[in-house]
Structure formats: C-alpha cells, structure tokens
N, C-alpha and C positions, 0 to 999 in steps of 0.2 A: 393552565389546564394541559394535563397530557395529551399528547398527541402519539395513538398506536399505530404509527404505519409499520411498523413490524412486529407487530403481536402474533404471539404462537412460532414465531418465525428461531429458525438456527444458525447462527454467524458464527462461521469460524476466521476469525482475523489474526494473521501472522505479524510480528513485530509490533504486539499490544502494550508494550512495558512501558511504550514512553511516546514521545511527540505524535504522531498523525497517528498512529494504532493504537495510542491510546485513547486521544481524544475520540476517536473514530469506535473505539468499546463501549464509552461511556453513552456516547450521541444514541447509539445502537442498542445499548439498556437502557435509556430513557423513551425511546420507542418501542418497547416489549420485548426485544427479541433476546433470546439465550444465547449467550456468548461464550465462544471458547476460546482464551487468550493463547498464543502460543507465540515464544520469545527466549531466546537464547539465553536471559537473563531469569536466573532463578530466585535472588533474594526479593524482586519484585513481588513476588507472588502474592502475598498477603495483605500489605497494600493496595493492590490491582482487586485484589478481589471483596476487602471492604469496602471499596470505590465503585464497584460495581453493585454492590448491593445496594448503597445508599442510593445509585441511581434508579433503585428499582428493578432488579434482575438479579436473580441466579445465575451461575455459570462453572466453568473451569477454566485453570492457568496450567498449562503444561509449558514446562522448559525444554525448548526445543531448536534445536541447530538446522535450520531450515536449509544449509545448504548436503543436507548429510540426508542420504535418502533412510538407513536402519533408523536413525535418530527420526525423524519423518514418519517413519513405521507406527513405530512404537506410541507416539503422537496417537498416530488414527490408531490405532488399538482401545488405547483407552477412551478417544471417542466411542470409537464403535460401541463397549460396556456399559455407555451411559443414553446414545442417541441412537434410534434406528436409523435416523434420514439428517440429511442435509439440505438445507434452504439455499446459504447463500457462504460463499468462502474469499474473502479480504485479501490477497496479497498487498502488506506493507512491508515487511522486513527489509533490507538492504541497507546500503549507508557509502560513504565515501572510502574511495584506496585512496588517498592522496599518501597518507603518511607509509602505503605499503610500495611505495612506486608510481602510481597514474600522473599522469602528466598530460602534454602536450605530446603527440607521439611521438617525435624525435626523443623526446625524453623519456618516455613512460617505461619503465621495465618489464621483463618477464613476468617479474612477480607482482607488480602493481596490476598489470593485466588480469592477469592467472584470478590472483584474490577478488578484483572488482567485479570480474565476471560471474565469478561464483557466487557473490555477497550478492547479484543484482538480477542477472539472468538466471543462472541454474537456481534460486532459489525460488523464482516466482515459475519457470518449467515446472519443476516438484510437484508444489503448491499447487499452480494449473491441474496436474494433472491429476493429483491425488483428488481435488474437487470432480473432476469431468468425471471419473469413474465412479465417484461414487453417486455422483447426479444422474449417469446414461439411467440404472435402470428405474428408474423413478419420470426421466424424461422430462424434466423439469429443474429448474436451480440459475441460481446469477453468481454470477465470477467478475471480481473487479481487482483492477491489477495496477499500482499506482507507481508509476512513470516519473516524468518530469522535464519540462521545458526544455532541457538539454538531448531531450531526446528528439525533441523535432528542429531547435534552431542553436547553430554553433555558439561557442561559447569565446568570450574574449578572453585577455591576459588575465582577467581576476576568476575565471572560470572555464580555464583550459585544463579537466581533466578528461581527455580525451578515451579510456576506457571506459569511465559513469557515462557517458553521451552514449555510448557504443551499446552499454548495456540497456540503456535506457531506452533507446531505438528497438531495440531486439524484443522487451519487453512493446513496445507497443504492436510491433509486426509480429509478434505471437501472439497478441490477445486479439487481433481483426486475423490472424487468419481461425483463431480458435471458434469467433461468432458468426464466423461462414460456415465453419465445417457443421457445428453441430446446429447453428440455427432449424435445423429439420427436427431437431430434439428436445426444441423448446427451451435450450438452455442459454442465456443472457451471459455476451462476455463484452466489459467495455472497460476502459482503461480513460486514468485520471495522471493528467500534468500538473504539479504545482509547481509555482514560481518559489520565491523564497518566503521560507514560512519559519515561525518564531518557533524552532526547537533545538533539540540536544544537539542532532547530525551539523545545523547550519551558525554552533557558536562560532566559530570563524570567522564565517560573517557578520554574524552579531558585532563582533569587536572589532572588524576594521572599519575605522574613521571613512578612509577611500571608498569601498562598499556603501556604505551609510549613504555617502554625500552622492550619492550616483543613485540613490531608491525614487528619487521624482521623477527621474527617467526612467531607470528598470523597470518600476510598478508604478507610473504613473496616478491608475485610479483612487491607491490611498496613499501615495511616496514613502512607502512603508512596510516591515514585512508582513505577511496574512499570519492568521493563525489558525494553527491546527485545527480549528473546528469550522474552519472556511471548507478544508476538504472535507470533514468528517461528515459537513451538512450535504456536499456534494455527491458523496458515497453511498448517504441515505438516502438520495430522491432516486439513484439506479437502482440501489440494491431492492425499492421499493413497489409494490403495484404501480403506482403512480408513474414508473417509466418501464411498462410492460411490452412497449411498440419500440424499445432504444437497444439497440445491441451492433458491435462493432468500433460505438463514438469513439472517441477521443476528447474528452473535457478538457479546456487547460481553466483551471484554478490558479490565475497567476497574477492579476491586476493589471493585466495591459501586457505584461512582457512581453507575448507571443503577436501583439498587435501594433507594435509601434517601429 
C-alpha cells in the first residue's frame, strides 16, 4: 500500500541521475511528491523520468551544473514556469577530487582543493540558497543537505582525502547555522552523513579487496555497504510532517561508522 507522506508536496533534489538522488527521487515519487531532477548529466534525462513515472509521479529533469550559479539561474527559471512554491529542496550533488588532486594535505593540490570544494561546498551554498529564497516569502519549506561521515570523523590511509572532509564539514556547519538563523521562519534545515553506500561515487571502494575486508569494522551493523535507499528512506522521514519538531540534526546513515 502506498504510503503519501509527501502528497501534493514539491522536491527539488540536485544530483538526481544517479546513486543517493536518485534513489532519493524515486523514494520521493513513491510518496506523492513532484520532483524536480537537476544533474549535470544530461543523457539521463529520459530514463530518470520514465523512472519516475513508473513510480507514480510527474516531474522534471533539468541539466544542471550546480557549481555554476547562470547554469543554477536558468534551472530555477524553468522551475519557476511550471511551480509557483517550493516545498522542500535535496542537496545531493558533489562527488570525489581524488583523481583532480585531493589528498592528504601535505599532498593535495591547488587544484584538487579548488575542484572538491566547488563540487562539495559552493554547490550545496547555491542550492542552499536558491531554496531559502524562495521559501522566505512563503515562511515555510525543509532544506536537507547530504554530508558524510568524513565530515565529522578523520579519515585513515584508505580515506585520506583531506579536501572532501573539509568540504563536507563546511556543508554540515552551514546547514546548523542555516536552521538557527531562519528557524523564526519556519523553515527546516538538517543535514545527512552516510557511511559507505553501494553507488557510482564509492566504485573504488567497491573494488578494493582491502576496503571490503575492513566493512565488519567500518560498518559494523551490516559489515557491508548501505544502499542508497538507506538514505533516501532517511531524507524522507525529514523532508516529511513526521519530523516537523527536527531542524539543525545531523543524521549519520552509516552502520556504526560514526560509533565504534
């Protein structure tokens, strides 16, 4: 039986094409709500949006470079033509520099920095903000901004990249000061840590042996990685009535990581 905790509701979720924004569109049209896909990746599009019908939901896919604020514009424009209001707005988008530079700091380059921060922080700032605005005058709206373990607890040799931690910290210390400031506004901002979850970003680790053998400690609760629809289920009990008294948390989605 369906279950509408987001019926009538409007999701705009960034980095919808693939792993956790996708699952996380899908979860989100199976709970009623109108989704607007937006993802750097444009041959997605029609795919994503058969996907999403099947699950019972209308929407749109806009291709969109979410560290580019004109490309960002443009995005909410064509929102705007089709939605008067906004409900609730996803940042997922970001991904790894390793291959641009990130490292261990002594190692990490200018431009491993430069990229990861962009890909990580300024994209979810944007995102943030083009939500807040358009939620002030309605006074109302939930902003969830998705992090990750490395942003609250250091990482060892197999997880020394020292710009994603950075970015990922900065993403959490902007979404709790975001749910102070406008909390008078009624608008929900919480942010989501996931440990290692079965998608595109972490085949990496998918494929090393070493990684693998080390998941009964990493993730203890299932020695294994989570999947995408472990956060998707997470994103919908905030994004929903049901967590209307939560604003500021910080979830970690991780299977122990953050606890052992």
């Amino acid at each position: 039986m369906r279950e509408n905790w987001l019926e009538g509701k409007i999701a705009v979720i960034t980095g919808a094409a693939s792993g956790i924004g996708r699952a996380t569109s899908m979860v989100f049209a199976k709970h009623g709500a109108q989704v607007i896909g937006l993802d750097i990746n444009p041959e997605a599009e029609m795919q994503w949006l058969r996907d999403l019908q099947s699950a019972g939901s209308q929407g749109m896919y806009i291709p969109t470079d979410m560290t580019s604020s004109p490309s960002l514009e443009r995005a909410l424009q064509m929102i705007r033509d089709h939605y008067d209001h906004l409900d609730i707005w996803i940042n997922v988008a970001g991904g790894s520099g390793r291959k641009h530079g990130d490292g261990p700091v002594a190692e990490c380059t200018d431009e491993g920095w430069d990229f990861t921060l962009d890909l990580n922080l300024r994209s979810t700032f944007l995102g943030s903000r083009a939500a807040i605005r358009w939620m002030l005058p309605r006074k109302q709206g939930v902003l969830i901004n998705i992090a990750s373990v490395l942003g609250l607890v250091g990482g060892d040799e197999d997880f020394a990249t020292h710009a994603y931690a950075a970015s990922k910290g900065g993403v959490i210390a902007l979404t709790r000061a975001i749910a102070a400031y406008y909390a008078p506004y009624h608008i929900r901002a919480n942010v989501i840590c996931p440990g290692l979850i079965a998608t595109p970003m972490s085949r990496r680790a998918q494929e090393d042996p070493k990684i693998r053998a080390r998941l009964a400690t990493l993730q203890p609760l299932t020695g294994d990685f989570g999947r995408p629809e472990d956060v998707a289920y997470a994103a919908l009990f905030l994004a929903s009535d049901n967590a209307a008294f939560i604003t500021g948390t910080v979830l970690t989605v991780d299977g122990g990581w953050t606890v052992v």
